[in-house]
C-alpha angles and dihedrals in degrees: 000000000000107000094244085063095047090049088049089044095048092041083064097047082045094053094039097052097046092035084050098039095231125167092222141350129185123184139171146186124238124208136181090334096317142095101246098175144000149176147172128204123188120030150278114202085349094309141107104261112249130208091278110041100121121239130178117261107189122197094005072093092075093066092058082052101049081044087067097043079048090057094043092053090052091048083063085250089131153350125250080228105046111111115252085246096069095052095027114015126191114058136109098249100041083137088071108103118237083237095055090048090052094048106039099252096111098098089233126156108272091223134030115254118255122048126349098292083200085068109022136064119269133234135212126284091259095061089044107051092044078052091059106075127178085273087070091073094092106175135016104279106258094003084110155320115303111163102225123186087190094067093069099046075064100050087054097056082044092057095045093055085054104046085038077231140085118283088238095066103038087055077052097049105033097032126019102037097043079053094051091241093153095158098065132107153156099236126035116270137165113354103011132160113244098228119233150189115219127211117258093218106025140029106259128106140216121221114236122216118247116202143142107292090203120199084003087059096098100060084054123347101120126102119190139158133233095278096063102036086052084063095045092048088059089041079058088055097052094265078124103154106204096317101095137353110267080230091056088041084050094048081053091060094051110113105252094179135350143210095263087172088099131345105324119278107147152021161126138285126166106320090327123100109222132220146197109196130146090353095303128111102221114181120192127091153280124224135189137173131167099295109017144049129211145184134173105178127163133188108225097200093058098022092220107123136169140225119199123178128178140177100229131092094217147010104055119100095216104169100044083047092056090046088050093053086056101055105047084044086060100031093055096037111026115194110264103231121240115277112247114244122180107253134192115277131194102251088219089063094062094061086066101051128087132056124355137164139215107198098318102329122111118234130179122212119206142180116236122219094254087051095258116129123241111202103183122150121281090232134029110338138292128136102352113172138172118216138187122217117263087194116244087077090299128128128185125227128246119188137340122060097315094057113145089008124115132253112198131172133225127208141200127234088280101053100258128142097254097163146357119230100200104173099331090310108113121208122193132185091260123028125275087002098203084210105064126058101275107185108252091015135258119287102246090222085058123190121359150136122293085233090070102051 
């Protein structure tokens, strides 16, 4: 990046660690894909941290994790919908669906009864779900968002009875290594920060324990370093490699649930923590565990993301830092948008291009550069979709109020498009074509002044 951004960007690691009192902080921009900068200030065993000095990163875990659930679903393994008992029976709470599990909607206890799992040794599956009695429902499933650590420690025992492994090493196999994130690990090794708790009035730190969280692990377990998470912040931003679809990354980023409690400014998707901050919707995680503090968060639209990791269990904003990372990337050097090339396009998708109605109201139909359609109002907005063809003259819908519905189109005896049938709502190329099957039908006088009726 130009020397005036990475002074700007550094400027912000540097206040916030001396402003926080960490005893180290390293952070980085991601963009398009790539690690683009990246610093440390403080130390780790009396040196500057590098790109690959491990930190815990707490509950960024449970995104690995979710990544897994995401490709068994896709596998065909199991359905967002299907209920925990049929995966994993014999709990107290098997009604509980695997998506509201992934997305914090379960009701579910926040923390596993017993002492505090983020500082104490775990124990098997076994001892923690005879631990989760029908009191651990905390809240009606789906009624809202309840953060619950415990229903990740369940997604991980579901993952291991599918994969017939430990979730451990099914994130391992099916996700760190395919995105080439060697440096990862469960337990600290090589360069690692020593996590601590600084004093609120003085500066002196305690050091934090550091153990396996056992059936908890999988709410927050991982450690990992600047160079990894780089790669899994662009994973985040659809730059997936061969480990998930970007559609199915891109399901994961829908909101499931927000934070209704003031204008929205978080909230959950499918394993990603979600974010409105300087205008941008970012989408990625935060992680903390005694001791550190941890946050890998993208913008889609830009592709410029940030990583920020510190050794310290409080005092640092870190999301709001790496927010903040994100936005001046992206204010002093704005993406340059593609150039625009002229690209092959199926002659029979001309013909359904141009000017339709639906009633009265104008709507323009477009091709998109990757061959999907755009239909969006001619003037001001209203129900503008994308959609991808289905083949047969049928085309899915993507976002927007017609996702999931079908476009088909109807032709005349020639073969022409004579009229679009969107969910029942038929659009034609003038309005309230008497030709096509307006719902309702045409009125035979057709159009003409009040006066006259």
């Amino acid at each position: 990046m130009l020397p005036t951004t990475e002074f700007a960007l550094l400027r912000r690691v540097a206040t916030e660690q001396a402003s926080g009192r960490a005893p180290s902080l390293s952070a980085a921009v991601v963009r398009n894909g790539e690690l683009v900068w990246s610093a440390a200030r403080g130390e780790v065993d009396g040196a500057t941290p590098d790109n690959r000095t491990l930190y815990r990163i707490g509950s960024i875990t449970k995104s690995l994790v979710a990544a897994v659930v995401m490709r068994l679903r896709d596998e065909g393994r199991l359905d967002l919908n299907d209920p925990l008992d049929k995966h994993v029976p014999g709990t107290e709470f098997g009604g509980l669906t695997v998506a509201q599990l992934l997305a914090h909607t379960s009701g579910l206890t926040s923390e596993s009864p017993g002492a505090w799992w983020e500082r104490t040794p775990g124990g098997t599956w076994t001892e923690l779900n005879s631990s989760l009695g029908p009191n651990e429902l905390k809240h009606r499933p789906g009624r809202r968002f309840h953060y619950s650590n415990v229903g990740y420690g369940v997604l991980g025992e579901l993952v291991a009875r599918l994969r017939g492994t430990t979730w451990l090493q099914a994130v391992r196999d099916e996700i760190l290594r395919p995105l080439g994130m060697s440096h990862t690990t469960d337990r600290p090794e090589g360069r690692h920060a020593q996590g601590y708790a600084v004093h609120p009035f003085a500066d002196v730190v305690l050091p934090e324990p550091e153990h396996d969280a056992g059936a908890m692990a999988p709410a927050g377990q991982l450690w990992s370093c600047i160079d990894d998470l780089a790669r899994w912040t662009a994973f985040v931003g659809g730059d997936t490699g061969e480990v998930l679809h970007p559609d199915t990354v891109a399901e994961m980023r829908e909101a499931a649930v927000i934070d209704d409690s003031g204008p929205w400014t978080g909230g959950y998707g499918l394993g990603l923590q979600l974010a409105q901050v300087h205008g941008k919707r970012l989408a990625g995680h935060t992680g903390s565990m005694p001791g550190f503090l941890a946050c890998v968060m993208i913008d889609p639209a830009t592709r410029t993301g940030a990583v920020a990791l510190a050794n310290t269990t409080s005092g640092i904003g870190i999301l709001s830092l790496t927010a903040d990372l994100i936005a001046m990337a992206d204010d002093h050097e704005p993406p340059l948008p593609a150039e625009w090339r002229p690209a092959p396009v199926d002659p029979a998708l001309l013909e359904l291009t141009g000017l339709w109605h639906w009633g009265p109201a104008p709507y323009h139909l477009r091709i998109l550069p990757n061959g999907w359609l755009d239909l969006s109002p001619a003037v001001g907005t209203g129900r503008a979709s994308r959609f991808r063809p289905l083949g047969d003259d049928r085309w899915l819908g993507l976002d927007g109020y017609y996702a999931g519905e079908t476009l088909t189109v109807g032709r005349d005896s020639d073969g022409r498009p004579h009229y679009l049938d969107l969910a029942t709502f038929v659009f034609t190329r003038t309005p309230y074509d008497p030709t096509a099957p307006v719902p309702g039908g045409v009125d035979a006088a057709g159009w003409q002044p009040m006066s006259e009726r």
